[in-house]
C-alpha positions in Angstrom: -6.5 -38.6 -47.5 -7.3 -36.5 -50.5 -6.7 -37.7 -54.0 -4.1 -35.4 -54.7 -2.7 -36.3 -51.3 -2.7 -39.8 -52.6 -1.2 -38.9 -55.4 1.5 -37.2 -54.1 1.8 -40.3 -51.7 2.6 -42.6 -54.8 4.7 -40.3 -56.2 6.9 -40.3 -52.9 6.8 -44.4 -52.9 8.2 -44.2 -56.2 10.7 -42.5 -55.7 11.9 -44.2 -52.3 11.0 -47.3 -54.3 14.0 -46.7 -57.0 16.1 -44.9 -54.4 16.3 -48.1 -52.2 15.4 -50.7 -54.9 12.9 -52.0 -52.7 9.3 -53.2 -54.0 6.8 -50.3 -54.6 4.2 -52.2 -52.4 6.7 -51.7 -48.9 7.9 -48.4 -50.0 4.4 -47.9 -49.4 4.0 -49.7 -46.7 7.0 -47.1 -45.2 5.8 -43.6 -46.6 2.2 -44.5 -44.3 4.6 -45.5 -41.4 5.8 -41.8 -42.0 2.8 -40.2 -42.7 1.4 -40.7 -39.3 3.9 -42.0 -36.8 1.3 -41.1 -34.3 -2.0 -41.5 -36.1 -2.4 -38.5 -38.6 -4.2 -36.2 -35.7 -1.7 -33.7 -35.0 -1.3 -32.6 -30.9 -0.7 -28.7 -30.1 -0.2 -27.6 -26.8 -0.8 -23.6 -26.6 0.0 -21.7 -23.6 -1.0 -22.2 -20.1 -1.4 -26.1 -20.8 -4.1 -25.6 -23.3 -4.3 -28.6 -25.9 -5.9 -28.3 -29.3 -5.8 -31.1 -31.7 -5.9 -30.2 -35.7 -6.6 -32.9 -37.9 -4.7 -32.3 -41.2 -4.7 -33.9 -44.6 -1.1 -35.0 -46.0 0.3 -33.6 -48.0 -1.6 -30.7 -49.5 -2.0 -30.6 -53.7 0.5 -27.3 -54.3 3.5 -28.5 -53.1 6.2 -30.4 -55.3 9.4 -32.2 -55.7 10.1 -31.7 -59.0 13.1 -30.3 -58.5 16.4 -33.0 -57.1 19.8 -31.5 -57.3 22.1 -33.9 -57.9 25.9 -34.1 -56.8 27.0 -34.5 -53.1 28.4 -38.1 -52.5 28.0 -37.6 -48.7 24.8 -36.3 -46.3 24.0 -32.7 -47.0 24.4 -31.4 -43.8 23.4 -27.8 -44.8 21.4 -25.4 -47.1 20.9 -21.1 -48.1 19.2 -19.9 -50.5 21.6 -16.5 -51.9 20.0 -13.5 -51.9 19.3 -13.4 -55.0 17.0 -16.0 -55.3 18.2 -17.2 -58.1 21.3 -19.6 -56.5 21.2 -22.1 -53.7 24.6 -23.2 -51.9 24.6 -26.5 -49.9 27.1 -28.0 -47.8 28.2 -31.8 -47.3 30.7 -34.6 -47.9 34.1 -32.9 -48.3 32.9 -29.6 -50.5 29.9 -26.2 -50.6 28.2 -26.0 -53.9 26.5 -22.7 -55.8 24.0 -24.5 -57.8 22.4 -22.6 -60.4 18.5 -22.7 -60.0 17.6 -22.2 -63.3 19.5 -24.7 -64.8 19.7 -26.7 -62.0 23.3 -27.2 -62.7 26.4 -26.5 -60.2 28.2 -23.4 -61.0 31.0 -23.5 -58.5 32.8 -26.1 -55.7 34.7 -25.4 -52.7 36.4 -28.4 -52.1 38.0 -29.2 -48.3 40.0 -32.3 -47.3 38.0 -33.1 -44.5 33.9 -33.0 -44.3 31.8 -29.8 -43.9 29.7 -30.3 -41.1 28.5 -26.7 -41.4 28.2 -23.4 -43.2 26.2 -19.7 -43.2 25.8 -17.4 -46.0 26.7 -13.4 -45.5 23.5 -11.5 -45.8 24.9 -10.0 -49.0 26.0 -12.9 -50.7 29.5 -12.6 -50.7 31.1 -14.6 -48.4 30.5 -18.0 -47.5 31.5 -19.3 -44.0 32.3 -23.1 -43.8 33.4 -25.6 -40.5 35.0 -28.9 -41.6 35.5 -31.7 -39.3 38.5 -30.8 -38.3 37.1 -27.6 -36.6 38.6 -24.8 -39.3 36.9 -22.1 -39.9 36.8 -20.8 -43.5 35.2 -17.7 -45.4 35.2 -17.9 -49.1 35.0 -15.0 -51.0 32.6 -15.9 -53.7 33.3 -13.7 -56.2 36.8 -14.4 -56.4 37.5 -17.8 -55.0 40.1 -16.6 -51.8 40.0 -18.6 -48.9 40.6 -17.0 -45.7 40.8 -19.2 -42.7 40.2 -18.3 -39.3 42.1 -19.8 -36.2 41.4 -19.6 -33.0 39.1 -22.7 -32.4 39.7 -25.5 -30.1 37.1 -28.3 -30.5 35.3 -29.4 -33.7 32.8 -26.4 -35.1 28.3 -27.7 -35.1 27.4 -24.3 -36.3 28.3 -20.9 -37.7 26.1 -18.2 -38.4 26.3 -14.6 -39.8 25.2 -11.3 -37.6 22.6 -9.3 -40.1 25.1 -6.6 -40.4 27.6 -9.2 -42.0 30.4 -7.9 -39.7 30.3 -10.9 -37.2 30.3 -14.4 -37.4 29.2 -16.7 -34.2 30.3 -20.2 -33.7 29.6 -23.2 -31.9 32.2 -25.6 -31.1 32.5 -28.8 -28.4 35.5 -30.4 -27.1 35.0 -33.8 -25.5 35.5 -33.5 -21.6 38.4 -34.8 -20.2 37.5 -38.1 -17.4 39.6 -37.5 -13.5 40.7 -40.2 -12.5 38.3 -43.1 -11.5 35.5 -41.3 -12.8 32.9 -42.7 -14.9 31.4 -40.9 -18.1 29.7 -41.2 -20.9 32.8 -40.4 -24.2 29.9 -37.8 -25.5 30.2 -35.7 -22.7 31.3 -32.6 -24.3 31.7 -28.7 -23.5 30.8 -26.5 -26.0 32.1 -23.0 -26.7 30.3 -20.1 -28.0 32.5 -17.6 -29.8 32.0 -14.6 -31.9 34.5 -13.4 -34.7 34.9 -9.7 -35.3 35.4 -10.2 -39.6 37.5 -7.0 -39.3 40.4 -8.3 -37.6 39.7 -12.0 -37.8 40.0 -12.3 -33.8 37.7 -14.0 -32.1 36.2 -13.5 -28.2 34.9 -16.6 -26.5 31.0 -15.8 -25.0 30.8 -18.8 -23.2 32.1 -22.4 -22.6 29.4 -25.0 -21.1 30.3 -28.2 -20.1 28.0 -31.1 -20.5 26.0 -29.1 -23.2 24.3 -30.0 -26.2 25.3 -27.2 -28.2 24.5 -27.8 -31.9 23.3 -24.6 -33.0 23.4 -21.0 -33.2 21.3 -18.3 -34.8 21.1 -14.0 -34.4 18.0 -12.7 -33.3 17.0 -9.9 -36.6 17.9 -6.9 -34.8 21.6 -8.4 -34.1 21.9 -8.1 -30.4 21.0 -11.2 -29.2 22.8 -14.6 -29.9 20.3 -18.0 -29.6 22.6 -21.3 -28.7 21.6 -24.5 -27.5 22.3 -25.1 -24.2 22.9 -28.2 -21.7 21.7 -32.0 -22.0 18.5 -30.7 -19.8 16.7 -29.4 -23.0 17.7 -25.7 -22.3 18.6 -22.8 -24.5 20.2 -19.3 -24.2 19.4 -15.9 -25.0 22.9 -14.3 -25.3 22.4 -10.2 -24.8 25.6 -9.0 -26.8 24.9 -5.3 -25.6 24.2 -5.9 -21.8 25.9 -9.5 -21.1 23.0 -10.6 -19.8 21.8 -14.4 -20.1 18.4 -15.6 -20.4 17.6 -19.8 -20.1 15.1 -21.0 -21.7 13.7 -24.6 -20.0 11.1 -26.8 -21.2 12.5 -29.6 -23.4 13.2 -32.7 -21.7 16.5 -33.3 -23.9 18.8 -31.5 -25.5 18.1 -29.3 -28.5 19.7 -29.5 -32.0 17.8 -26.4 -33.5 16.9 -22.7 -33.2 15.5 -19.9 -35.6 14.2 -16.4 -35.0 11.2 -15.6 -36.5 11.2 -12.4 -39.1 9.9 -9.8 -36.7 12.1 -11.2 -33.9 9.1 -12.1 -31.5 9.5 -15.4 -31.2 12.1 -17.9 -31.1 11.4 -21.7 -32.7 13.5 -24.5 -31.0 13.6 -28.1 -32.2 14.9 -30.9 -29.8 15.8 -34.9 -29.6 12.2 -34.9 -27.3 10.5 -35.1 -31.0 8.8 -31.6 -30.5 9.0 -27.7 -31.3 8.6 -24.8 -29.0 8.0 -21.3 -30.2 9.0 -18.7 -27.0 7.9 -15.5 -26.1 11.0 -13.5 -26.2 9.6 -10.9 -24.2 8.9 -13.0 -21.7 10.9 -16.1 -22.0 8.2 -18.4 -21.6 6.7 -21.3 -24.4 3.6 -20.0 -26.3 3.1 -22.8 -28.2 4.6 -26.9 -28.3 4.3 -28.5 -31.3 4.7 -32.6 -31.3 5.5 -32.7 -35.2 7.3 -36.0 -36.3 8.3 -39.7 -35.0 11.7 -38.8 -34.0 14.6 -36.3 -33.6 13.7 -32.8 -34.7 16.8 -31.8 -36.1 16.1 -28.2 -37.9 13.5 -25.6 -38.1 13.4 -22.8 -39.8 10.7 -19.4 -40.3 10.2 -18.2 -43.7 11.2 -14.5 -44.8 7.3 -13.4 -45.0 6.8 -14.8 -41.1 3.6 -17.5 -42.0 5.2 -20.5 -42.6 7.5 -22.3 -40.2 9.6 -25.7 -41.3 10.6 -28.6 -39.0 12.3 -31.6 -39.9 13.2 -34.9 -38.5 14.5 -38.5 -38.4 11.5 -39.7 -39.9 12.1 -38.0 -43.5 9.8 -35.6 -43.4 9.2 -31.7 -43.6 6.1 -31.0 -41.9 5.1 -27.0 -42.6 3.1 -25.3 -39.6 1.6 -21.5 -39.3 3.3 -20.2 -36.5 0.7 -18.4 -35.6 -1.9 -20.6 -34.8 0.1 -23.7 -34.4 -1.8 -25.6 -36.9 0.0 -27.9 -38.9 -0.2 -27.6 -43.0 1.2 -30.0 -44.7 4.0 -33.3 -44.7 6.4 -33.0 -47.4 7.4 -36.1 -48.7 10.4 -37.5 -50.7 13.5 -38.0 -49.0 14.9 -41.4 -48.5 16.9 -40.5 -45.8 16.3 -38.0 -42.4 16.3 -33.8 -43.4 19.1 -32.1 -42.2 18.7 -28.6 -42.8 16.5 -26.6 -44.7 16.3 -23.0 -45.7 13.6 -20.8 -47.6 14.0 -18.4 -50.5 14.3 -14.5 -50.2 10.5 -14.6 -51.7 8.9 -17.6 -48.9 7.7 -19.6 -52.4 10.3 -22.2 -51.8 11.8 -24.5 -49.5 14.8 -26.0 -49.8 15.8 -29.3 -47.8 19.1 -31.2 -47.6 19.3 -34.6 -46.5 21.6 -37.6 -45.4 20.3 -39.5 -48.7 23.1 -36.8 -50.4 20.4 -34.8 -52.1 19.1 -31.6 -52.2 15.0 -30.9 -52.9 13.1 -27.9 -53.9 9.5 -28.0 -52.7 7.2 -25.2 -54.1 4.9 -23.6 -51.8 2.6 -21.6 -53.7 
């Protein structure tokens, strides 16, 4: 490890140190367990079974944690940068949050009476989609503060997300399956139900309903005519073609997936599953391109910077590790968090990444 890698390394055992009033010697002890779960050689398979191995230093010099935001008294289960760059809105215990960056202050609070599991900016800023526990559905007018709830769902919302015109909003809720009569099974059996909300008239049309799915997330493919969900407890995903109905299925996982992003050019499709890896897919030709074994655990969000040259994944062990998509190679570890990373989300300018975290903060890490 470099010295500013070991640096960076103390830095993060401090911190985990006072955040878990432990000593300093076994927060130590835990940042190295996290540092290299697997030994600190990275695996990437590319294509047609070809394995490269990258040996990578962590974490590199440039990137920082200066920046803790400060105020959710529950997980933060999710994080978006405005478009403005200039604001950052995260979602968890019972209320969203506009935090002002400069200042690194909170400007305004939505407040719910039941958790926010989830939440999606508009692409122009405006609205703000939430999903408490309870499985509402609510768009808040920034600007001036209206609430308008949308009803229509029947099981408890994982995920919304915007379509890039701002006119449509996807969801993806799971009801738990009723048991026949004599029949065994498992009480997280669930079937989850893909809908899409025209923001016009506030109605929603049901795309799909899957039962003994896994599906935690959604995402729009840039061009708006295709809908990514995860799909069944196998480890598959879906291509949803909004224009021509047709269905693609992704397989390769070996258990079910809890993230998806497009990439910026809409080429490529990033997937991060409970098997503890990431698979980018060819969307022309639905097939892997490159399987990334990243963390120790769970990866349970990914995301593709604006510019296209940096893709996030995050996982049970803590951790942000960066990669470059296009060659698979890992980058750096980002180190910090007490707790596992949520969600994460980049700024409009790909210079910062923004985590949230079940240890109720938020963390800025600069890139450049």
């Amino acid at each position: 490890m470099t010295k500013d890698g070991s640096n960076a390394r103390k830095q993060a055992a401090r911190e985990l140190a006072e955040a878990e009033q432990i000593p300093y010697t076994e927060a130590l002890r835990r940042i190295d367990r996290l540092a290299a779960p697997t030994g600190d050689e990275i695996i990437v398979t590319a294509g047609a079974g070809k394995v490269t191995r990258a040996r990578i230093t962590l974490p590199v010099a440039t990137l920082t944690t200066d920046v803790v935001l400060i105020g959710h008294t529950a997980p933060v289960d999710s994080v978006t940068f405005h478009p403005d760059g200039r604001t950052l809105v995260s979602g968890g215990d019972v209320t969203a949050r506009l935090w002002d960056l400069a200042t690194r202050q909170t400007t305004a609070v939505l407040a719910d009476e039941t958790p926010v599991m989830s939440m999606a900016l508009s692409p122009d800023g405006h609205t703000l989609a939430t999903a408490d526990s309870n499985g509402t559905v609510s768009l808040w007018t920034i600007a001036t503060g209206r609430i308008t709830a949308l009803t229509g769902s029947a099981g408890r919302v994982q995920s919304v997300a915007f379509s890039p015109d701002g006119r449509t909003l996807a969801s993806s809720e799971a009801q738990p399956q009723p048991r026949q009569p004599g029949q065994v099974r498992p009480k997280w059996r669930t079937t989850t139900t893909i809908r899409l909300w025209d923001l016009g008239t506030r109605q929603p049309t049901t795309l799909s309903s899957q039962p003994d799915s896994y599906g935690h997330a959604v995402a729009f493919h840039p061009g708006g005519h295709i809908l990514a969900s995860t799909g069944g407890l196998d480890g598959t995903a879906q291509l949803l073609d909004l224009v021509t109905g047709q269905v693609t299925t992704l397989t390769g996982h070996t258990s079910g997936i809890e993230a998806v992003a497009f990439s910026p050019d809409g080429r490529t499709l990033a997937t991060g599953s409970t098997d503890a890896t990431v698979r980018l897919w060819d969307l022309a030709t639905g097939q892997t391109t490159t399987t990334l074994t990243p963390h120790g655990g769970y990866v349970v969000s990914v995301a593709f910077s604006p510019d296209g040259r940096v893709l996030a994944s995050a996982s049970l062990d803590a951790t942000v590790r960066l990669w470059d998509p296009a060659t698979g190679q890992a980058t750096a570890t980002l180190f910090g968090h007490a707790d596992f990373v949520t969600s994460m989300a980049f700024s409009p300018d790909s210079r910062t990444l923004a985590s949230g975290s079940r240890d109720k903060t938020v963390r800025l890490w600069t890139l450049d």
